[in-house]
Every structure is written in structure tokens, then in C-alpha cells.
C-alpha positions as CSV (number, residue, x, y, z in Angstrom):
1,X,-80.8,211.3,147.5
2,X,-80.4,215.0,148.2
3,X,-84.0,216.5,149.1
4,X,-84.5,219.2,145.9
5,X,-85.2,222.9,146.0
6,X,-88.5,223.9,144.7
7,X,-89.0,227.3,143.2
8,X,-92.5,229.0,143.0
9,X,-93.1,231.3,139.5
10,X,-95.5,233.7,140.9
11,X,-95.6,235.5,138.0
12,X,-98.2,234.3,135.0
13,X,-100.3,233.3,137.5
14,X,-103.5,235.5,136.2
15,X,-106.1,232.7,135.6
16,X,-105.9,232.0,139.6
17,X,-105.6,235.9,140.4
18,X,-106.2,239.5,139.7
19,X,-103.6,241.1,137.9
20,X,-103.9,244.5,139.8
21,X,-103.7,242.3,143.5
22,X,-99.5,242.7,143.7
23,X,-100.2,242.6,147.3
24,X,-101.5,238.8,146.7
25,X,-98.3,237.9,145.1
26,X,-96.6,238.9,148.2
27,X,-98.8,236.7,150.6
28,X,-98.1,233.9,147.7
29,X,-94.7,234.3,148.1
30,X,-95.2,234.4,152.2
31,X,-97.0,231.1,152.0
32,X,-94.3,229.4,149.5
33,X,-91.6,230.3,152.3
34,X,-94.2,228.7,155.1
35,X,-94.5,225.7,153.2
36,X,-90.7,224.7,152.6
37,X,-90.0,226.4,149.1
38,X,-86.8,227.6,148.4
39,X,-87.4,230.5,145.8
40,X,-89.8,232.5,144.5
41,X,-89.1,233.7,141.1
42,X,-90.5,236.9,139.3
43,X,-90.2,237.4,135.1
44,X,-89.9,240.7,133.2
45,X,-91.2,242.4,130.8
46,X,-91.7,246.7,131.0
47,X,-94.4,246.7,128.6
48,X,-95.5,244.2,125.4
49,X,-96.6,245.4,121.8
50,X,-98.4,243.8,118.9
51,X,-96.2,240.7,118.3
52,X,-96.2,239.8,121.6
53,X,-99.2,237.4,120.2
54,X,-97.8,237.0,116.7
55,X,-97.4,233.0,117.2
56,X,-100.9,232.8,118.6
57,X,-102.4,232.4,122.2
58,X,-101.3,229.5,124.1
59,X,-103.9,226.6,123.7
60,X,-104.4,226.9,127.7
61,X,-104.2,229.9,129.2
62,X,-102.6,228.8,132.5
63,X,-99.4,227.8,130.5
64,X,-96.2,229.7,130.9
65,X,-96.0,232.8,128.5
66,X,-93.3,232.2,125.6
67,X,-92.0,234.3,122.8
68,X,-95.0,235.4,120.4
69,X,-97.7,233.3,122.5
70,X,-98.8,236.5,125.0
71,X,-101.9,238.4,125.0
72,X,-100.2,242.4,124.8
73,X,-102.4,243.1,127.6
74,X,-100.8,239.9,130.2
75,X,-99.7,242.5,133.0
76,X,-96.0,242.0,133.9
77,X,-95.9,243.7,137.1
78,X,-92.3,245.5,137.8
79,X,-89.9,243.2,138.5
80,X,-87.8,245.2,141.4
81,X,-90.4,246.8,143.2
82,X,-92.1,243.5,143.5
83,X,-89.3,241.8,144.5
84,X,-88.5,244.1,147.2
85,X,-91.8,244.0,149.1
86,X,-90.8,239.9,149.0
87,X,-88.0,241.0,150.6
88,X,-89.2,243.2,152.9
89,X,-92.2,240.3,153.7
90,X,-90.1,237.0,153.8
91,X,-86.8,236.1,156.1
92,X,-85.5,232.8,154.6
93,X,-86.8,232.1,150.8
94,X,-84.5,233.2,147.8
95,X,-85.8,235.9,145.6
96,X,-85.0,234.8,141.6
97,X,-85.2,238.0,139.5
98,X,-85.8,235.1,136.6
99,X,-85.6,236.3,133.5
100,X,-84.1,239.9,134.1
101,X,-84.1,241.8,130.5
102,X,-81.0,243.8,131.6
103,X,-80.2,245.4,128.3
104,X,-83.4,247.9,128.5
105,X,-82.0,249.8,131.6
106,X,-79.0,251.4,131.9
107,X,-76.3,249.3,133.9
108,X,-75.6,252.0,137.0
109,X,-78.9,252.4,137.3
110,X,-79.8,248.7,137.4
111,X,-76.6,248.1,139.4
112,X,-78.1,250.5,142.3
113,X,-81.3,249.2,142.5
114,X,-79.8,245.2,142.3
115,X,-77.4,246.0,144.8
116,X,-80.0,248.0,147.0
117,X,-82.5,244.9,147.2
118,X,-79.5,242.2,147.9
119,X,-78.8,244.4,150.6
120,X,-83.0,244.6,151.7
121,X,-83.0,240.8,150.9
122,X,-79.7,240.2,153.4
123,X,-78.3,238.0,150.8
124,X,-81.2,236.2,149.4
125,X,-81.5,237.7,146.0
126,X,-80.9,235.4,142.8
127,X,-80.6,237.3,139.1
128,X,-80.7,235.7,135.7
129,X,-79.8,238.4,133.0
130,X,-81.0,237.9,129.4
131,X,-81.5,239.4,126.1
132,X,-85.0,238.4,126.0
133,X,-87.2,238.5,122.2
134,X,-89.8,240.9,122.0
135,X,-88.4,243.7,119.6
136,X,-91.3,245.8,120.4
137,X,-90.4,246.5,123.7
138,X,-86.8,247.3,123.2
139,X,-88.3,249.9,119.8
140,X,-90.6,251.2,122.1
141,X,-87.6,252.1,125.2
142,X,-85.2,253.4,122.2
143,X,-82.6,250.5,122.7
144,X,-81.2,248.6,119.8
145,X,-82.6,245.3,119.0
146,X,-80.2,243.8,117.6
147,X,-77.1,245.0,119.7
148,X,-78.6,243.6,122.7
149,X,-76.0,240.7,122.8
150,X,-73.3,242.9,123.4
151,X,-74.9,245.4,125.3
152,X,-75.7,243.0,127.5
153,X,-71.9,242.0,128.2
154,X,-70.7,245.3,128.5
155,X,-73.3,245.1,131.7
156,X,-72.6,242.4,133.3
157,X,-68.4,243.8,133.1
158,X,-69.9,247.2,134.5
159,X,-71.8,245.5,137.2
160,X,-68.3,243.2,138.3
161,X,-66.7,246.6,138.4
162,X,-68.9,249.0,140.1
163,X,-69.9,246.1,142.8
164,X,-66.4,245.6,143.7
165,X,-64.9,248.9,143.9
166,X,-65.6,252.6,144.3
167,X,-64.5,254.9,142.3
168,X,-65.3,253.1,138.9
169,X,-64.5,253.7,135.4
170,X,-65.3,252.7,132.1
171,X,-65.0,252.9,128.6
172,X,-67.0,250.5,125.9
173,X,-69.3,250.7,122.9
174,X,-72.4,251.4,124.7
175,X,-71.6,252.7,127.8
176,X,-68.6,254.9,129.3
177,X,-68.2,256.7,132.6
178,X,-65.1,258.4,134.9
179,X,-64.7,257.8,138.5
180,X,-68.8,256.8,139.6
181,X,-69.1,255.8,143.4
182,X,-72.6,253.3,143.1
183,X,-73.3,252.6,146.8
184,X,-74.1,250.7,148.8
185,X,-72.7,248.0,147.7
186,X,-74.1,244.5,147.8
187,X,-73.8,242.0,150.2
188,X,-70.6,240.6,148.8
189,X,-68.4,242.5,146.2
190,X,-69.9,239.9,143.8
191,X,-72.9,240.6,143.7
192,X,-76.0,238.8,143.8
193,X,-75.8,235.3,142.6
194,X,-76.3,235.3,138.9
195,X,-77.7,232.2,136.7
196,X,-77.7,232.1,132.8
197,X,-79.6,230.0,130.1
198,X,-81.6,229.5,127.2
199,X,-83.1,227.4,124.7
200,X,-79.7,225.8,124.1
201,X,-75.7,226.3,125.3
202,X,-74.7,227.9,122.3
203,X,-71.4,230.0,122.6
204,X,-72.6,233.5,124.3
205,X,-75.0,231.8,127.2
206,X,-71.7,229.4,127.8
207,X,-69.4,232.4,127.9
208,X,-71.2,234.2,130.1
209,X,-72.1,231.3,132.5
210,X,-68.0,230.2,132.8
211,X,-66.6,234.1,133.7
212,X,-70.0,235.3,136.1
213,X,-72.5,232.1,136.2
214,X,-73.6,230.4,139.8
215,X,-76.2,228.6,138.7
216,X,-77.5,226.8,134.7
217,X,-81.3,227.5,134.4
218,X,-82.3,226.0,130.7
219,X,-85.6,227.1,129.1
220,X,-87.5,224.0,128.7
221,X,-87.0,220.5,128.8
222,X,-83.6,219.4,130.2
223,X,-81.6,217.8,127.5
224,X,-78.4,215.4,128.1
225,X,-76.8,216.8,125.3
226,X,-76.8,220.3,126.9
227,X,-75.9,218.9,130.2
228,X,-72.5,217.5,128.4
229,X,-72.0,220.5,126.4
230,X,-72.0,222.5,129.6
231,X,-69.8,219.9,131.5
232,X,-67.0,220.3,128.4
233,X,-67.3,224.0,127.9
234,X,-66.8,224.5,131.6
235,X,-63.9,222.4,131.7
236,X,-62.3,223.7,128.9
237,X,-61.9,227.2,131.1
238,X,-61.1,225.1,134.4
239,X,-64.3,225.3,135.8
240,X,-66.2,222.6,136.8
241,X,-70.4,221.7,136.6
242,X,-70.4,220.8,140.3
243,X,-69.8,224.9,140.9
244,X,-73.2,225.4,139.3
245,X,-76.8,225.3,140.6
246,X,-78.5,223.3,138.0
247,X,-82.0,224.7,138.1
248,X,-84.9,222.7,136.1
249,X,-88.4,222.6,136.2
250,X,-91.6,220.6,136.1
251,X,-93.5,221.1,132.2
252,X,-96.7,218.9,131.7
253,X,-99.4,218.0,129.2
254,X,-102.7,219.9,130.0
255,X,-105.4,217.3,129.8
256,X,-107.1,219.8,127.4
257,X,-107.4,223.6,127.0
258,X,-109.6,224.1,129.6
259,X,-108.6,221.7,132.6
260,X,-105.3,222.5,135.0
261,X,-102.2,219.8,134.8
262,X,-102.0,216.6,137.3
263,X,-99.4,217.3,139.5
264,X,-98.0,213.8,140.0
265,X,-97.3,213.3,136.4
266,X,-95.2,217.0,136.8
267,X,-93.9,215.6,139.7
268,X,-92.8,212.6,138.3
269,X,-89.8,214.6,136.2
270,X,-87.6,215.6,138.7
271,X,-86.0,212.5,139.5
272,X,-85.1,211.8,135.7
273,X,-83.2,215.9,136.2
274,X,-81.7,214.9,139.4
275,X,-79.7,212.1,137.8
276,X,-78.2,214.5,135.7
277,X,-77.0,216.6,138.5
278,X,-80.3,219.6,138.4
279,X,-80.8,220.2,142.5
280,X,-83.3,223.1,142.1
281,X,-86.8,223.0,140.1
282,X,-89.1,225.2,139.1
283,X,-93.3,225.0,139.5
284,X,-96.3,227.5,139.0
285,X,-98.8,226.9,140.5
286,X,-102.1,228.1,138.0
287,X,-100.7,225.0,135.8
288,X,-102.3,223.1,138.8
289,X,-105.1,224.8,140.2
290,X,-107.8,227.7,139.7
291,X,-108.2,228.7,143.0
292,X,-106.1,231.6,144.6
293,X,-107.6,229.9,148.3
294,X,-106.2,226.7,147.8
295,X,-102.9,227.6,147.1
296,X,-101.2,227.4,150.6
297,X,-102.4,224.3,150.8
298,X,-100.6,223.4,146.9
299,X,-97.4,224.6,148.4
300,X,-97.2,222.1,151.2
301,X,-98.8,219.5,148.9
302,X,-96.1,220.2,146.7
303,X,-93.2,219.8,148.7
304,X,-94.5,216.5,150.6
305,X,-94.8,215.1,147.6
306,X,-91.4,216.0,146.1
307,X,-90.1,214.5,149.7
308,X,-91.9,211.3,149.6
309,X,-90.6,211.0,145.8
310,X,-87.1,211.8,146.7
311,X,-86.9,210.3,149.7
């Protein structure tokens, strides 16, 4: 059995450390590469508003934030400047911009700085664009809720083209530009590698995962049913599901609201995933414990007991 990739969500992690300590999440990130983890993987938000909480709190607060479960104050640090002090502290672990809420900057500008930190990464930088949920924030920036679908894809083409090729042009519904030069490129005229999910593979996530998709990240449990739907849609367009990084993760019961998770029973999931092809999973590590000192030693925990499991 192939020995799995671990990825450490370092953001959400505020019962276990100070939101305003960004400089911690960077010595997280530096002890996660120490101990054997493949990725450390940042969220996004720019800013929250009242329905951020409009489903409630999350029963335990070291739980991962979902749509309408978030306290508007939960600080969501930003996502690019983080990442690039990563990049400028690490040398070997990937750097998962993981969920990336493209539609709420404008695609040159987002192009530049992505490009700019693959190149500061050398390579090592993973993105995962998405609509995201939270109509506040896109009323608040001015961008249209419920265009953010298709302003999304006219991204993703303007990114293929200005990556690839200097000078660029285009023309869509959102966006239209003559002859822009957006340098320096990235490390390959790709682009960074680029996953896509969701709660389910309905017909835009698919779409976008056949013509740009590296990896399949689903939010959630992994379901066999999506695994086959993903399998057919990809072949239908020649593509094949052994092209993909299949990226899961490690969800738990909490034993009540105020206690953290056991990590064996988290643990325990990943072999069920790696039977249907998932290589790459995702922890974070306040689910497990409280204290910010004790979370070098969590990393290496974590990944000799995902060795001894898949060994």
C-alpha cells in the first residue's frame, strides 16, 4: 500500500492559538514539513458579515468552519501573504491555497500574485478555486452574487491564457482586456496545480475538473457514488481518474462540545478512502488538541501512525 500524503489545515485553528500570532502559523507550517507532512493548506475568506452565523455556532468550537456556522469575528488571515512567508520559510512541503474564492478579485490581478508565489514557492504551490457561499462578502466587495459561477470560468480561461503567453487578450462577459504582458510567469505555463470540489460532482465542479483539474478534493465525507460519477464524467471527455490527486480527509465525532477528537478513530478513515483510489488527506490539528506546544509533537504522532496503519 502506497504510504498517504497528509495535509495540515492551519487555518481555523483559533481555540489552540492567537488569531493575531500569523508568525505561529508559519512555525506550524515549519514543524508540519519537519515531521513528514506533505501540504499545508490555507482557506479564504476577505471579510465575513451577519450570516456568516445564520445556521448557528458549531456545537464545538474546534470544528471546521462551514457555510452559516462562523462567528463574523473568526479572523481569516490573507490567504497570499500567508502563504508566501510559507514559502519563503519552508523548502519541500506543498502550499494548498484551499478554498481560494477567486471570483472576489479581479483575474490579472490574482494571476500576478498566484504566478509570483509559484515562482517564490519553486513549484510547490497547490490552488483550489471556488465560488464559495457567503453573499455578504461578495455585497460587501461590489461583485455579483449570483454570477459568481460564470465569473468564475471566465477566470480560470483568463488565467490559462495570460500564464501561457504574453501579450494576452480577451473579450467575455465580465472581463475584457487588449494585448496585457502579466509577468513573471509561473513555473510552468500551466500554472500552479489546480484541484476542484464540492459538496457533490454536479455538472460545473466536473467541467471544470476535466478541462484544468490536477487533483478532486470533495467537501466532506467521501462518497462512492461521487467517486463513480467522477470516473464516468472523466471518461466521457478521455480523461482518466488515475490523472487526478484524490484528496480526502479525516472528520470525527467530538466526544462532546467541550473535549478535542481521538485521533485513532480519525485515523481509522483513511484506509476505507485509499480503497477508492484518495492518496492525499487532510487533518487539523485543534480537532485534536488544545495546546499550541504540543503540536510538533501531533505532527510526528500523526504521521507514524498513518505509517504504521498503512504500512
Amino acid at each position: 500500500m502506497t504510504s498517504p500524503r497528509m495535509v495540515s489545515v492551519l487555518t481555523e485553528n483559533w481555540t489552540m492559538t492567537d488569531p493575531r500570532d500569523i508568525r505561529g502559523l508559519v512555525r506550524m507550517a515549519q514543524e508540519a514539513e519537519d515531521a513528514g507532512f506533505d501540504m499545508v493548506m490555507i482557506s479564504d475568506h476577505i471579510l465575513l458579515g451577519p450570516s456568516a452565523g445564520s445556521e448557528g455556532r458549531m456545537e464545538n468550537p474546534r470544528d471546521y468552519a462551514m457555510p452559516g456556522n462562523q462567528d463574523p469575528f473568526t479572523a481569516w488571515p490573507s490567504n497570499i501573504v500567508l502563504m508566501s512567508a510559507i514559502a519563503a520559510a519552508t523548502t519541500r512541503i506543498r502550499i494548498g491555497a484551499i478554498a481560494l474564492i477567486a471570483p472576489l478579485r479581479h483575474p490579472l490581478v490574482l494571476a500576478h500574485d498566484l504566478a509570483t508565489l509559484d515562482l517564490l514557492s519553486e513549484g510547490r504551490l497547490v490552488i483550489q478555486p471556488t465560488v464559495s457561499w457567503h453573499k455578504d462578502e461578495y455585497d460587501a466587495i461590489g461583485v455579483p452574487f449570483h454570477k459568481r459561477g460564470r465569473i468564475l470560468d471566465e477566470e480560470l480561461e483568463i488565467w490559462e491564457r495570460v500564464w501561457a503567453q504574453s501579450p494576452a487578450s480577451y473579450e467575455g462577459e465580465f472581463f475584457s482586456f487588449t494585448d496585457v504582458y502579466v509577468e513573471p510567469k509561473p513555473v510552468t505555463a500551466k500554472g500552479p496545480a489546480m484541484w476542484f470540489g464540492g459538496e457533490s460532482v454536479h455538472g460545473k465542479v466536473l467541467e471544470r475538473l476535466v478541462k484544468y483539474g490536477s487533483g478532486f478534493h470533495p467537501l466532506g465525507r467521501v462518497m462512492p457514488e461521487d467517486v463513480e460519477a467522477l470516473k464516468a464524467g472523466l471518461a466521457a471527455a478521455g480523461r482518466s481518474i488515475d490523472e487526478l490527486e484524490l484528496v480526502g480527509g479525516t472528520r470525527v465525532e467530538f466526544p462532546d462540545a467541550d473535549s478535542v477528537a481521538p485521533l485513532p478513530e480519525a485515523l481509522a478513515e483513511i484506509p476505507r478512502q485509499m480503497e477508492f483510489g484518495f492518496t492525499t488527506f487532510c487533518i487539523k490539528p485543534s480537532i485534536f488538541i488544545d495546546d499550541r506546544a504540543d503540536h510538533a509533537r501531533f505532527c510526528r504522532d500523526v504521521i507514524d501512525r498513518v505509517d504504521a496503519l498503512t504500512s
